[in-house]
C-alpha positions in Angstrom: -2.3 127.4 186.2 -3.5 123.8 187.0 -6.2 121.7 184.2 -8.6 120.3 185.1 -11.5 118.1 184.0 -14.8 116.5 185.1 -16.3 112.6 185.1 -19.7 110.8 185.7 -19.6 106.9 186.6 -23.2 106.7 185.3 -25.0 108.8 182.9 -26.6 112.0 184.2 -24.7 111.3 187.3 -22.5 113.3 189.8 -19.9 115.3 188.5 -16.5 114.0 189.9 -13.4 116.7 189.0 -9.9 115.1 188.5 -6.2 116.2 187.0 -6.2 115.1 183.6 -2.3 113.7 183.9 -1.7 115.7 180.4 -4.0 113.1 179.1 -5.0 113.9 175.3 -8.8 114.0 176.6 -12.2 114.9 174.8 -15.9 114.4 175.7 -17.0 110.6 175.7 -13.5 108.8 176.3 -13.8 106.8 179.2 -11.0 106.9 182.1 -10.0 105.4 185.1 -10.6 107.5 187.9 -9.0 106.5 191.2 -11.6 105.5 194.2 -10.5 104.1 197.4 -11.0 100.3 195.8 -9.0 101.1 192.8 -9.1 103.1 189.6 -13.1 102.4 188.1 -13.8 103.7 184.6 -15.4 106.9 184.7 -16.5 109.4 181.4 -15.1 112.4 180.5 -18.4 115.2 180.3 -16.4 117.9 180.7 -13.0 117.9 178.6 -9.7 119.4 180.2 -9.1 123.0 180.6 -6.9 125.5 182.4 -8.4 126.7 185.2 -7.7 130.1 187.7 -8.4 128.5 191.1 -6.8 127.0 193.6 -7.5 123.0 192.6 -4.6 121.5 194.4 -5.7 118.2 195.5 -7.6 116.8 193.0 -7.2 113.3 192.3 -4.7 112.4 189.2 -6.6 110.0 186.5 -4.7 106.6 186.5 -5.1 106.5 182.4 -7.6 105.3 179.7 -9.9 102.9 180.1 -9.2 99.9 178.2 -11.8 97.7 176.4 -10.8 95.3 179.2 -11.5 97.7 181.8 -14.7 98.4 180.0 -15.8 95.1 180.0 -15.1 94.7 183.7 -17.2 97.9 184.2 -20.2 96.0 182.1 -19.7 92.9 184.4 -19.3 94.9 187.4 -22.8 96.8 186.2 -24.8 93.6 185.9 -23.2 92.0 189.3 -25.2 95.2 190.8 -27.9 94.9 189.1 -28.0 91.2 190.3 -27.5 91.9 193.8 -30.1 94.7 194.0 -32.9 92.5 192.9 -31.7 89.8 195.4 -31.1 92.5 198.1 -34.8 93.4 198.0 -36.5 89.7 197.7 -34.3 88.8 200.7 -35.4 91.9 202.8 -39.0 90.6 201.7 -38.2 87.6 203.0 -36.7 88.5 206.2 -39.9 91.0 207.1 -36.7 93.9 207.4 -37.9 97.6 207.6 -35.2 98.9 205.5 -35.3 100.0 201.5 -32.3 99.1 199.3 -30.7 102.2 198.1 -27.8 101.4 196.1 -25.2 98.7 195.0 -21.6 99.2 195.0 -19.9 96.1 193.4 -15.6 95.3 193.0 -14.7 93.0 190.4 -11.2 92.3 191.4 -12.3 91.2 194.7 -15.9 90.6 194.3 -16.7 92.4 197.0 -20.5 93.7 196.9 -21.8 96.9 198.9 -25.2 97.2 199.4 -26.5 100.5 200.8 -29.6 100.8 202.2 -31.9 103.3 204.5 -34.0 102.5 207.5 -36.1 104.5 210.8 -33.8 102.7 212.8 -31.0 100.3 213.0 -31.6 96.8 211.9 -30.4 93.3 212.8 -29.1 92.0 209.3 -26.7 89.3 210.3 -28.9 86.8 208.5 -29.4 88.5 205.7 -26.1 89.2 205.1 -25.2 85.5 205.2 -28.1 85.0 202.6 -26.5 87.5 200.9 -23.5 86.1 200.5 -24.6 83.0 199.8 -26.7 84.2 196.8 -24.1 86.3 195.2 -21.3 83.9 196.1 -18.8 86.8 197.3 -18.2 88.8 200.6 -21.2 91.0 201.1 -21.5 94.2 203.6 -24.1 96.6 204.1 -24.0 99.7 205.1 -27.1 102.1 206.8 -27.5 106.0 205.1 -28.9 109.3 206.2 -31.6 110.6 204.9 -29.0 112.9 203.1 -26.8 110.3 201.9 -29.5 108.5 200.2 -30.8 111.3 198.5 -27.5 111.9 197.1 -27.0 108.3 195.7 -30.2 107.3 194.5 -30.8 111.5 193.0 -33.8 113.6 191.5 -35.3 116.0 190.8 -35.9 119.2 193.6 -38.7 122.0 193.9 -36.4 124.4 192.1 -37.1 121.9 188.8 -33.6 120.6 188.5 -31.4 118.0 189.8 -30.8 117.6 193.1 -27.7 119.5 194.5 -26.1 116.8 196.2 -27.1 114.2 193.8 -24.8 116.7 191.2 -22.3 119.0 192.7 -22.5 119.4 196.6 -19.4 117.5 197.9 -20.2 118.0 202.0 -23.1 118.8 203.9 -23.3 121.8 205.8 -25.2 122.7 208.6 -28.9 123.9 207.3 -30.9 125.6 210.5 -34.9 127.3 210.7 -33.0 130.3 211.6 -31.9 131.0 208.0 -35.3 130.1 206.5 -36.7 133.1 208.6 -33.7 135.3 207.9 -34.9 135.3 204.2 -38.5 135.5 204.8 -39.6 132.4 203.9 -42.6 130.5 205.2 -41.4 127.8 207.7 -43.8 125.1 206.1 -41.9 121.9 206.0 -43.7 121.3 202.5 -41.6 124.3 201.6 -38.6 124.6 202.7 -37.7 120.8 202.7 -35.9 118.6 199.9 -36.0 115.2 198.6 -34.7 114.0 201.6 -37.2 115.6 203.9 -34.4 117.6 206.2 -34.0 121.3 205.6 -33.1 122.5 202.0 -29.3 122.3 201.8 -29.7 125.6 199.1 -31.0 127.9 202.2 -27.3 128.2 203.0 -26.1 129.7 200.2 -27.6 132.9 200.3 -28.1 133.3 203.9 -24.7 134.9 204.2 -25.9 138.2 201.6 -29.5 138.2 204.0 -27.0 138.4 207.1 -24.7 141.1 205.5 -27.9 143.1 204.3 -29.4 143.2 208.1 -26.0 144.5 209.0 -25.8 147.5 207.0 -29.7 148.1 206.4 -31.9 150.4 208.1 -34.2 148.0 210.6 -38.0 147.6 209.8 -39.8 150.7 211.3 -36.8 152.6 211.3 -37.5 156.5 209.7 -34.8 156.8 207.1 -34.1 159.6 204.2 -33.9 158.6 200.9 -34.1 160.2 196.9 -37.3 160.7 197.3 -38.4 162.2 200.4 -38.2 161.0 203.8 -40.6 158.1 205.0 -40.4 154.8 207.5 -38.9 151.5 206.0 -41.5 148.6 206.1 -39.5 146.1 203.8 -36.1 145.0 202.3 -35.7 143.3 199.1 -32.3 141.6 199.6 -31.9 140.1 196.0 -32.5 143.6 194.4 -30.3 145.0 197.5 -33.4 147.9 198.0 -35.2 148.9 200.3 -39.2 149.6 200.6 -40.0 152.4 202.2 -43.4 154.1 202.9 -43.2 158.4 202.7 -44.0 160.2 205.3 -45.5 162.9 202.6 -48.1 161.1 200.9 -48.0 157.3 202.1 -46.8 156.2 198.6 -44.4 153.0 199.0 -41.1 153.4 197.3 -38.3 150.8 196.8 -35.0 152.5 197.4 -31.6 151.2 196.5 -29.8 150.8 200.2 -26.9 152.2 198.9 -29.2 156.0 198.5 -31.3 155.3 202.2 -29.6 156.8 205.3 -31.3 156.4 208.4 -31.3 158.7 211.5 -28.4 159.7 213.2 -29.5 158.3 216.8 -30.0 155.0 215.0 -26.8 155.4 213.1 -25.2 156.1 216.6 -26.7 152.9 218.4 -25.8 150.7 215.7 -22.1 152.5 216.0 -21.8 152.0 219.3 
């Protein structure tokens, strides 16, 4: 049974999940996590613990942070704090229509990323040179989705919490208008849009229980049996699993659980066949 244990590079940040290494870990020590331009200190929000899933893969924490690794974190902090202030003024400067949206920055190689978002792409050769004259280091930027910069620069969705990418969504999966109608919700872009003004990524996760309730419920209009006396279906409720269905006897509406309805044997038949 594999441990395993969660970090943030920035308070109330994403959740990054690693192999402790049989590290003696607790909440608040501060780690190097491994990233593609070396280990970066990270803190621990979520100590180690044994886990039951499959969590081959994860990446293997390089140690504990040292008060010299923490210091190049603070230097590192304020060299992107730097650079996003100068990032902007030079954009202002240069008439760009793109909005800085975050600031990567290396230490050990003082190498500075600056990400940023725009309608379309941009000519930035000349402000990358002013860039790189102004920071004195190598400089590259680098254009983001809508998606992507939702994720990095976070908030706070419909729903009243954190953004899902911004927290715990690793990759994004394809979000259509097909399963916005599947679960019967308005198709308002106000409505069913996030942060990033594309399609809700959330509208995924349930749409597989809405497609395995249409293929085992009786369709709208369909005359079914149920507890209660037979009657024609003129609803589902797919979080309750039921479904609402208006008697033949006395017009009443009734909400049936699915597992009690049975529908005619012709439709039962059709659907067989």
């Amino acid at each position: 049974m594999p441990m395993m244990c969660a970090v943030v590079f920035q308070p109330q940040g994403r959740l990054f999940y690693a192999d402790p290494a049989e590290l003696p870990l607790a909440v608040g020590d501060h780690v190097l996590y491994p990233t593609d331009d070396g280990p970066e200190v990270a803190q621990v929000v979520w100590a180690p613990e044994w886990v039951s899933d499959d969590v081959a893969g994860l990446p293997v924490l390089a140690g504990l942070a040292t008060d010299a690794h923490r210091q190049d974190a603070e230097l590192s902090r304020k060299k992107r704090a730097a650079a996003r202030v100068a990032a902007r003024r030079l954009v202002r400067e240069h008439g760009l229509p793109m909005k800085i949206a975050g600031v990567d920055h290396v230490v050990a190689t003082n190498h500075t990323t600056i990400y940023f978002s725009a309608p379309n792409r941009v000519d930035f050769r000349a402000l990358v040179r002013d860039l790189a004259a102004t920071l004195h280091g190598r400089v590259e930027l680098r254009q983001l989705s809508a998606r992507d910069e939702a994720r990095l620069t976070g908030g706070i969705g419909s729903c009243g919490r954190e953004l899902c990418c911004a927290t715990f969504l690793v990759d994004f999966e394809p979000v259509s208008i097909r399963m916005a109608k599947d679960q019967d919700l308005p198709v308002n872009p106000l409505r069913i849009s996030g942060a990033c003004g594309r399609l809700m990524c959330c509208l995924k996760y349930e749409h597989p229980l809405y497609e395995e309730f249409a293929a085992t419920a009786p369709s709208l209009g369909s005359d079914v049996s149920t507890p209660d006396g037979d009657g024609r279906v003129v609803g589902h409720d797919v979080p309750g699993e039921k479904v609402v269905v208006r008697m033949a006897a006395d017009g009443r509406v009734s909400r049936c659980a699915l597992a009690s309805v049975c529908g005619s044997r012709k439709a039962f038949e059709s659907r067989d066949s």
